[in-house]
C-alpha positions in Angstrom: 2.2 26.3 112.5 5.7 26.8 110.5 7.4 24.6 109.1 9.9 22.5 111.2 8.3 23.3 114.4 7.1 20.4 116.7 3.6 20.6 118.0 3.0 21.9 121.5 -0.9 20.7 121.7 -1.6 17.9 123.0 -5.0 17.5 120.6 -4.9 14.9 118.0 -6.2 14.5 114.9 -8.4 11.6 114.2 -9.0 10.3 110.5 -11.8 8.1 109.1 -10.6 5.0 110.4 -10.8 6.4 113.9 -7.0 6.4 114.6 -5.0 9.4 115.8 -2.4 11.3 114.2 0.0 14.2 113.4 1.9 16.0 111.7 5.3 16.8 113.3 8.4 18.1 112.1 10.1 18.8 108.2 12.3 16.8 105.6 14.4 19.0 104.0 12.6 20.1 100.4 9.6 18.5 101.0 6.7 21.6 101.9 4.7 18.6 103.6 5.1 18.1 106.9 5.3 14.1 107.7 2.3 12.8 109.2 2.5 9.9 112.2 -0.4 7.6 112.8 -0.3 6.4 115.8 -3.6 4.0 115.7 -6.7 3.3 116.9 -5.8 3.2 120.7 -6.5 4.5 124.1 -5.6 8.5 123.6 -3.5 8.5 126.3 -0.9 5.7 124.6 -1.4 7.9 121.5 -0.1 11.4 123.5 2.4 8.8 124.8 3.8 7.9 121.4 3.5 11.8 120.0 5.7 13.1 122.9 8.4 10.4 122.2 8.0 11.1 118.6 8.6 15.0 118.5 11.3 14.0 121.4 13.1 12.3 118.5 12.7 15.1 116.0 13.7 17.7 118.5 16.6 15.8 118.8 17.8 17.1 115.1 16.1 20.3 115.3 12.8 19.5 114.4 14.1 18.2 110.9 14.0 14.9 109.9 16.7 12.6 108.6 16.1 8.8 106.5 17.5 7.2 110.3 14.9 9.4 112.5 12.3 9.3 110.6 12.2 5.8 110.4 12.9 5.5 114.1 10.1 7.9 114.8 7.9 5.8 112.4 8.4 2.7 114.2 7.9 4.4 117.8 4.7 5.6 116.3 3.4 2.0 116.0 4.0 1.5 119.5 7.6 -0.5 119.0 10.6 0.0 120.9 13.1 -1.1 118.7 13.5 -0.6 115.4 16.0 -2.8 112.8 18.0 0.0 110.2 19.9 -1.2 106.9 22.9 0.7 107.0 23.4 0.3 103.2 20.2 2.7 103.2 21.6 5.2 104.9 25.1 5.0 103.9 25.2 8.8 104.1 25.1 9.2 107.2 27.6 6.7 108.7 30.6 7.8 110.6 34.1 7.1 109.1 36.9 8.7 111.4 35.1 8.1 114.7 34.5 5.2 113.7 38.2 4.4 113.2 39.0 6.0 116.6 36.5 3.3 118.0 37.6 0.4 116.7 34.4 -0.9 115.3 32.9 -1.0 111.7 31.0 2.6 111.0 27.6 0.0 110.8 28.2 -0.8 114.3 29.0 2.2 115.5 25.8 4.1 114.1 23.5 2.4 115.2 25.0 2.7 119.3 24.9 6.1 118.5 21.6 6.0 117.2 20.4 4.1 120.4 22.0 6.4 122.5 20.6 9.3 120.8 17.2 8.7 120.7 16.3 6.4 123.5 15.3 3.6 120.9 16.8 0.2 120.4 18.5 0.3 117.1 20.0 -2.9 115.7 21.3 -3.8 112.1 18.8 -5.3 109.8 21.5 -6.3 107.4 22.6 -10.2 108.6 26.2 -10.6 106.8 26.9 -6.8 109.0 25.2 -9.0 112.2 27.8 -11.6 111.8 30.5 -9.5 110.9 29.6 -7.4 114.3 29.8 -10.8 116.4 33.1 -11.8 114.9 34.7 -8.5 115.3 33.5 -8.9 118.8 34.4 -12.1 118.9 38.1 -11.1 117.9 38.5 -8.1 120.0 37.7 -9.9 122.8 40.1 -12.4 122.3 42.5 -9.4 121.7 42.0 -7.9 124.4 42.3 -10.7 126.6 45.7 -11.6 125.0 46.6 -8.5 125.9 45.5 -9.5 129.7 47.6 -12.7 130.0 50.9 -11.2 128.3 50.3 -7.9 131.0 50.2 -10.7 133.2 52.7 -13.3 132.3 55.5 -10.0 132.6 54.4 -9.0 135.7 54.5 -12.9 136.6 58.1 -13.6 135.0 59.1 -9.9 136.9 57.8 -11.5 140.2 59.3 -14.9 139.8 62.8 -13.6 138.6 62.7 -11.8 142.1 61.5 -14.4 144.3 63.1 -17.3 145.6 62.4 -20.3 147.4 63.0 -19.2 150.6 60.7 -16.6 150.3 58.2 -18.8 148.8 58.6 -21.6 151.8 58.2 -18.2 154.2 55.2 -17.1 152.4 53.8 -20.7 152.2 54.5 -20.7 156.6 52.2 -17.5 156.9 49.3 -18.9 154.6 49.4 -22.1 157.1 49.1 -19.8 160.0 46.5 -18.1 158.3 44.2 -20.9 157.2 44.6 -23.6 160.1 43.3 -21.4 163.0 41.1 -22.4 166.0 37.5 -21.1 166.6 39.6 -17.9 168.3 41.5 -17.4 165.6 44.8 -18.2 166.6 47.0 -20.3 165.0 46.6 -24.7 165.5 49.6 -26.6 166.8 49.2 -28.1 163.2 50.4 -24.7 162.2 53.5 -24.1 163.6 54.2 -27.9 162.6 53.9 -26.9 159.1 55.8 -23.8 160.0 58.9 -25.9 161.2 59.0 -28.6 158.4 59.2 -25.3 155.7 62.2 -24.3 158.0 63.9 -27.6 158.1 62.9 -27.2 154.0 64.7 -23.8 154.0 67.9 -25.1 156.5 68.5 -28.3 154.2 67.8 -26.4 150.6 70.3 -23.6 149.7 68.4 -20.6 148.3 67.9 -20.4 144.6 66.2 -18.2 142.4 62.1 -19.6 142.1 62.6 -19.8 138.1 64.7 -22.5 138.7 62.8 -24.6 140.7 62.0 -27.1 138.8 61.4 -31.1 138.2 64.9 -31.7 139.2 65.8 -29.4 142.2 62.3 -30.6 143.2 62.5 -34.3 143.5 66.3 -33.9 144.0 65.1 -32.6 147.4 62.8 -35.0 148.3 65.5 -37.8 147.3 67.7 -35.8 149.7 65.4 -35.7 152.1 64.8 -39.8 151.8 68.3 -40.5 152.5 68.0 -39.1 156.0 70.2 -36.1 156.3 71.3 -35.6 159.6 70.2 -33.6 162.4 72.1 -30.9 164.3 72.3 -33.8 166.9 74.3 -35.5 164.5 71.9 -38.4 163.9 69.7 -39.4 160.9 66.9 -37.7 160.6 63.6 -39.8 162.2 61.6 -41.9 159.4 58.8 -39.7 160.5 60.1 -36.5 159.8 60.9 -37.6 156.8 57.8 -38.5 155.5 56.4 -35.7 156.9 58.9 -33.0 155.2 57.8 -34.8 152.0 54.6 -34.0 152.2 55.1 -31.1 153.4 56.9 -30.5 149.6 54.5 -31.7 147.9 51.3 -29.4 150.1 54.1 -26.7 149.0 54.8 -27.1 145.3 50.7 -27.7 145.5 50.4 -23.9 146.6 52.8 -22.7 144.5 51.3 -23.6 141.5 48.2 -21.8 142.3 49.8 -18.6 144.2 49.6 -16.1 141.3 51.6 -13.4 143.3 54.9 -15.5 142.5 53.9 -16.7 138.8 55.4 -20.2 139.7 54.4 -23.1 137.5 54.7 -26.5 138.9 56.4 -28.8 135.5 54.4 -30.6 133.4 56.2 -33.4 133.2 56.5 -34.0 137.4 55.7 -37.1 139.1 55.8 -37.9 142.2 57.2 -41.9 143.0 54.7 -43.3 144.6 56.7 -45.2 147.6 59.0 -43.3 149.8 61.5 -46.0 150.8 63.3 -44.9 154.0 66.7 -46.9 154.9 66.6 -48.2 157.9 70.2 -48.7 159.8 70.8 -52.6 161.4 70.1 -51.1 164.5 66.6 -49.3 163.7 66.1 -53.3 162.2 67.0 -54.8 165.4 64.5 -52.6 167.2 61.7 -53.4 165.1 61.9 -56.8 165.8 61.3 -56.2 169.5 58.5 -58.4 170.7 56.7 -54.7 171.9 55.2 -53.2 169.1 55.2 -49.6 171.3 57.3 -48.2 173.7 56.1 -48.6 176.9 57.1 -48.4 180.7 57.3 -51.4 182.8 56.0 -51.1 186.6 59.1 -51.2 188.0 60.2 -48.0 186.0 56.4 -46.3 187.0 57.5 -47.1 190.5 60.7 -45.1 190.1 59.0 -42.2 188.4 56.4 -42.0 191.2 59.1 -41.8 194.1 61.1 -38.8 192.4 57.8 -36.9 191.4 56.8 -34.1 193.1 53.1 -34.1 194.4 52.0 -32.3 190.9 54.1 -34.3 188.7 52.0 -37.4 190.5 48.8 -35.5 189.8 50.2 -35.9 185.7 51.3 -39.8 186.5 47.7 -40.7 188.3 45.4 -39.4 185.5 47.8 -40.5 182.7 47.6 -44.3 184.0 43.9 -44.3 185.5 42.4 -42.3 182.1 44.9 -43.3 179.5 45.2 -39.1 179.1 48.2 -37.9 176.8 49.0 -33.8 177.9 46.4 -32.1 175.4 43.9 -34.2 177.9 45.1 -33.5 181.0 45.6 -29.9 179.6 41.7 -29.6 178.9 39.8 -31.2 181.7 37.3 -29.7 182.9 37.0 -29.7 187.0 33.6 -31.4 187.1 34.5 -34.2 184.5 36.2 -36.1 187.5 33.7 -36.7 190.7 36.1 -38.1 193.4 33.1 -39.1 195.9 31.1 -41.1 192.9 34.7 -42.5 191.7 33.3 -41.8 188.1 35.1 -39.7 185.6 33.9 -39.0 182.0 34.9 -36.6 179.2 34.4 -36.0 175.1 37.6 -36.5 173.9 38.9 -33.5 172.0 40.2 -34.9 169.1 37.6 -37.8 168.3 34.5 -35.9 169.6 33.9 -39.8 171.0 32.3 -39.8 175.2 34.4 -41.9 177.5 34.5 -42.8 180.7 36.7 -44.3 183.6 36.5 -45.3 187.6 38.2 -43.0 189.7 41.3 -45.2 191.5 41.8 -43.7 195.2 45.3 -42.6 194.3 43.9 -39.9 191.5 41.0 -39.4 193.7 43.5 -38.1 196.0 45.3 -36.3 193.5 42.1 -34.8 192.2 41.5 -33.5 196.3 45.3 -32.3 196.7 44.7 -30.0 193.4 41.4 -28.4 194.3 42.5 -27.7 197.7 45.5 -25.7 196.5 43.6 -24.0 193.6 44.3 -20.1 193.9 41.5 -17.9 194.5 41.7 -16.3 191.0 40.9 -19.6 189.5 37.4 -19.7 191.0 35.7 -19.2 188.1 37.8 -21.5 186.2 36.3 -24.3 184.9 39.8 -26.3 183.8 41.1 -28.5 186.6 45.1 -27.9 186.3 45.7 -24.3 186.6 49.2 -22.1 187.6 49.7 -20.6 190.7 48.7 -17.2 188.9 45.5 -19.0 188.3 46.1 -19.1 184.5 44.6 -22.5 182.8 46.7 -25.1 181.6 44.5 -25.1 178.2 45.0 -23.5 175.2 48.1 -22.2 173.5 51.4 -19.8 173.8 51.4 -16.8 172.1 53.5 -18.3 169.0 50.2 -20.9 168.6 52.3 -23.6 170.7 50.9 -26.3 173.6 52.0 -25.0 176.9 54.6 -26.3 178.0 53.3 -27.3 181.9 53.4 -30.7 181.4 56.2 -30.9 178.7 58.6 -29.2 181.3 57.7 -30.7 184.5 58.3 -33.8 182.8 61.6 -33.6 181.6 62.9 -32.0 185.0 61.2 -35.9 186.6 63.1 -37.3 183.8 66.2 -35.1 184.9 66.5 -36.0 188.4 65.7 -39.6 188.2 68.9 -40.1 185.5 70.9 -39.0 187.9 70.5 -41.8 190.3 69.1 -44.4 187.3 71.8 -44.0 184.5 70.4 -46.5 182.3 66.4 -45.0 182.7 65.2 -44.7 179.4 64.4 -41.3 178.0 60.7 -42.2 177.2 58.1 -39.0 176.2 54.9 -38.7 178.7 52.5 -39.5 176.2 53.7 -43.2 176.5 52.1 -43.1 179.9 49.2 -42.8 177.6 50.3 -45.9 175.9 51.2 -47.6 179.0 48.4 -47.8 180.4 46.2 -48.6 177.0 48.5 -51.4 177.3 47.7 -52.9 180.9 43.9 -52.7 179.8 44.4 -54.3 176.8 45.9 -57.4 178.8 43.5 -57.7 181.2 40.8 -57.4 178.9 40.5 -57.3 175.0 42.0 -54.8 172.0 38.0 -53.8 172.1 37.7 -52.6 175.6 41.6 -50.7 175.0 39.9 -48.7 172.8 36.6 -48.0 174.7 39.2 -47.2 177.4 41.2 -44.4 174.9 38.2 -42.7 172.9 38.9 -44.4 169.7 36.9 -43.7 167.1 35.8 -46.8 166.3 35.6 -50.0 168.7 33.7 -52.4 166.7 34.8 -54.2 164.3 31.7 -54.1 162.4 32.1 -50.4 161.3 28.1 -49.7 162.0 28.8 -51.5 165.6 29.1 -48.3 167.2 25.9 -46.2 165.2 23.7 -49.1 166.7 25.1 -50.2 170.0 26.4 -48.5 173.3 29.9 -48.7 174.1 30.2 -51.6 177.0 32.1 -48.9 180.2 31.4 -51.7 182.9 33.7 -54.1 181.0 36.2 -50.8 180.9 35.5 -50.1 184.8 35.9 -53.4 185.6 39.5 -54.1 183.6 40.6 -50.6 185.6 40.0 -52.4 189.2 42.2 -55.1 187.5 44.6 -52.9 186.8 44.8 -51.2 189.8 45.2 -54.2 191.6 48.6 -55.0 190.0 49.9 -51.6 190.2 49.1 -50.7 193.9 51.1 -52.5 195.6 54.2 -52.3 192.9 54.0 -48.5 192.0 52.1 -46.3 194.5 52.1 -48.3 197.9 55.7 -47.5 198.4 54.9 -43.7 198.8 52.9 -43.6 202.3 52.2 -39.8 201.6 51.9 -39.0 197.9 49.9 -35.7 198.3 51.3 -33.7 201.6 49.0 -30.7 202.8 52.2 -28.7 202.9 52.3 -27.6 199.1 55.7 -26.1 199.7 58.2 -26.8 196.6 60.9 -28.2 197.2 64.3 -28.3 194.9 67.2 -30.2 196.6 70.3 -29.5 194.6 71.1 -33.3 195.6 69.4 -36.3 194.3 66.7 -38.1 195.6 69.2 -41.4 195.7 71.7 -39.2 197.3 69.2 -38.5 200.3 68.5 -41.9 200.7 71.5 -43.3 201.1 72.8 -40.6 203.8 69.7 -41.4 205.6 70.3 -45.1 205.6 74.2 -45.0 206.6 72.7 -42.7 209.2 70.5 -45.4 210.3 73.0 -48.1 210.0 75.1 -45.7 212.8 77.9 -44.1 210.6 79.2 -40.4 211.9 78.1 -37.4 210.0 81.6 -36.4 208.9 82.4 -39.9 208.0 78.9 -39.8 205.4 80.4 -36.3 204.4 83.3 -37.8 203.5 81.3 -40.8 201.7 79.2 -38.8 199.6 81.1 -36.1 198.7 79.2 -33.1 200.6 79.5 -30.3 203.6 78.4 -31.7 207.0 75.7 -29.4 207.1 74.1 -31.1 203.9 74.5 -34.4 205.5 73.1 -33.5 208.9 70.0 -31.3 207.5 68.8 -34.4 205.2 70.2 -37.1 207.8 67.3 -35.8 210.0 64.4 -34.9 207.3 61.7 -37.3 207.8 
């Protein structure tokens, strides 16, 4: 075989010892080829190191260099690595590429020598090992210097053209975004959040978002403290204010860790721990009402009955029997309320927590007057209160909002009866809710009250309630009590709360108005002298002189 050929043949040579060789390859000016011992082994792990061997030298075509050879040398021994001195083989570094690279020649050699060869090569040479790390050590660092300063300009470019109205808008969408129901539309908790960022952005001028900082920041929360007033023209509630300052501070929170806008909340912010609200003498004189909570009296609950319509009873009845505020009444469920067992029972939405209530006749007949006019495109419905398209009261407007059923009908009761009833206060419908947590509460305990509105936790004891069952005959009980009181005071005076004929009704007079034509009809007075009286065409007074 010539010189500086590689064997073909897969025979080996074995020597005295009984371990397999070859010769393979040249060194330039050497006539003697270089012979590999690859040991005493199985001779298939010996043809296995020979192929990788003349694989190495073929590499350099079939001539051996001081790097290959002893790379070939240690393959031949069965390792897969091999450890060079680069000071040994200082010829055959590279300078310029090396440059390009931006490594030291050492370094580079022996990735080319990996890459080459197929064969682990690292530096043998220690102070060149620690000079590698700390060059690698550096340029990493370098390069990620490099990263923040590409990022702090494209952070100061995005902050010099945001603002903080843009900010508070963008801060709106990400609470849309993260507090979303098991549908994936937006909470009602959302839109709040939505509509404190634009009381934010109505109260704030717009400024550039670089300079927001410490002192625009707490100079609007101390704005904010003060009470600005509303478009009304009043001071803004003490609740709205504390919830717009949160509502800063969950936004400067965000901004600080929203890298689109770069914003850096000051290092030297703090937030004053109280949030004293001034009160006006008035606000004081309330708060020293006897009443901790608003609440309506029964005569005011007999008023409110008389103008409803037969729905807007429906509302009144489950309000006082369950204690329900509008997201309850919105959500239950048709078989929750079994009129002929007088038993009702629910999970309350927001607590998770079972409760459950007798039925008084009064919402029993409610219950009856709904079903029977339920359309037949709500059959397979399962909420109770549905429109007349059939459409459930439940869930939320398109915006993410409560629908606004109950909210509406409500004011429209509150409407009609401040027409006759000046001085009627202007009281929400979740104080129905209130209302009648109150009447419990005096004919029983706090205890029972809460039993009675799903609280989550009616014990004192806070493991009371892990261990025990909650005591409903104490709560069914208290409900006859009430029901006693209220009968005869609030619903008696209505012989015919629920009609069959579920015809509306809208008089453009008053309910008062009615009544009185009626009664100086009674009491013998001419139609044109009641006309006259009340201020309307004959033919109003005789239609409603004679409506029974």
């Amino acid at each position: 075989m010539a010189l500086g050929t590689v064997a073909k043949k897969d025979d080996l040579s074995v020597d005295h010892r009984g371990q397999y060789n070859r010769r393979i390859g040249r060194i330039p000016g050497d006539p003697n080829q270089p012979r590999f011992t690859f040991g005493r082994v199985e001779k298939w792990e010996a043809l296995r190191r020979k192929t990788k061997v003349e694989e190495i030298c073929s590499a350099d075509g079939g001539v051996w260099n001081s790097a290959s050879l002893a790379i070939a040398k240690a393959v031949s021994k069965g390792l897969d690595g091999v450890e060079l001195d680069p000071e040994e083989h200082c010829d055959l570094l590279p300078s310029a590429a090396a440059r390009l690279a931006e490594m030291p020649a050492p370094v580079l050699w022996v990735r080319q020598l990996t890459g080459k060869y197929g064969v682990t090569v690292t530096l043998k040479n220690a102070a060149l090992v620690r000079r590698q790390e700390e060059l690698e050590v550096q340029r990493a660092a370098s390069l990620l210097l490099q990263a923040n300063r590409l990022e702090q300009r494209v952070a100061e470019t995005a902050v010099s053209k945001a603002t903080l109205h843009s900010a508070l808008d963008a801060f709106a969408e990400a609470e849309r975004a993260r507090l979303v129901d098991v549908d994936g539309k937006p909470k009602t908790s959302a839109n709040r959040n939505a509509f404190y960022c634009s009381l934010l952005k109505e109260h704030q001028p717009d400024l550039p978002l670089r300079q927001f900082g410490e002192v625009e920041i707490l100079g609007i929360r101390e704005y904010w403290r003060k009470r600005p007033k509303t478009k009304k023209g009043r001071p803004a509630a003490p609740d709205t204010v504390r919830d717009v300052v949160k509502m800063l501070k969950q936004f400067v929170s965000w901004l600080n860790k929203e890298k689109r806008f770069g914003w850096r909340k000051p290092a030297d912010l703090e937030w004053p721990k109280r949030l004293d609200i001034p009160f006006t003498q008035l606000e004081m004189d309330a708060l020293r009402n006897p009443k901790q909570v608003d609440t309506f009296e029964p005569h005011e609950l007999a008023v409110l009955w008389q103008y409803a319509t037969p729905l807007e009873r429906t509302y009144l009845a489950l309000a006082l029997n369950f204690g329900f505020g509008q997201m309850e009444i919105r959500t239950l469920l048709s078989k929750d309320v079994d009129v002929e067992g007088r038993l009702a029972s629910r999970v309350r939405t927001k607590t998770g927590i079972y409760a459950a209530w007798k039925v008084w006749p009064v919402t029993g007949d409610a219950v009856n007057w709904l079903l029977a006019r339920r359309p037949s495109s709500a059959a397979d419905c399962p909420y109770l209160f549905v429109t007349g398209e059939g459409k459930p009261y439940a869930g939320t407007t398109k915006g993410g909002n409560p629908k606004g059923n109950i909210s509406n009908a409500w004011s429209k009761l509150l409407e009609r009866v401040q027409k006759d009833h000046s001085g009627f206060r202007d009281l929400s419908f979740n104080k129905l809710r209130k209302t009648a947590g109150n009447l419990v509460k005096k004919e029983s305990d706090g205890e029972i009250a809460k039993v009675f509105h799903s609280r989550g936790q009616t014990n004192s004891d806070q493991f009371g309630d892990d261990y025990t069952d909650r005591d409903f005959e104490k709560v069914f009980a208290t409900l006859e009590k009430v029901w006693d009181k209220l009968a005869p005071v609030v619903f008696a005076p209505v012989a015919e709360p629920f009609p069959a004929d579920s015809r509306k009704s809208h008089p453009s007079i008053s309910l008062g108005t009615i009544r009185r034509i009626q009664r100086l009809r009674q009491q013998g007075h001419k139609l044109p002298w009641i006309a006259k009286e009340v201020g309307l065409p004959v033919e109003t007074v005789r239609y409603w002189a004679n409506k029974k």
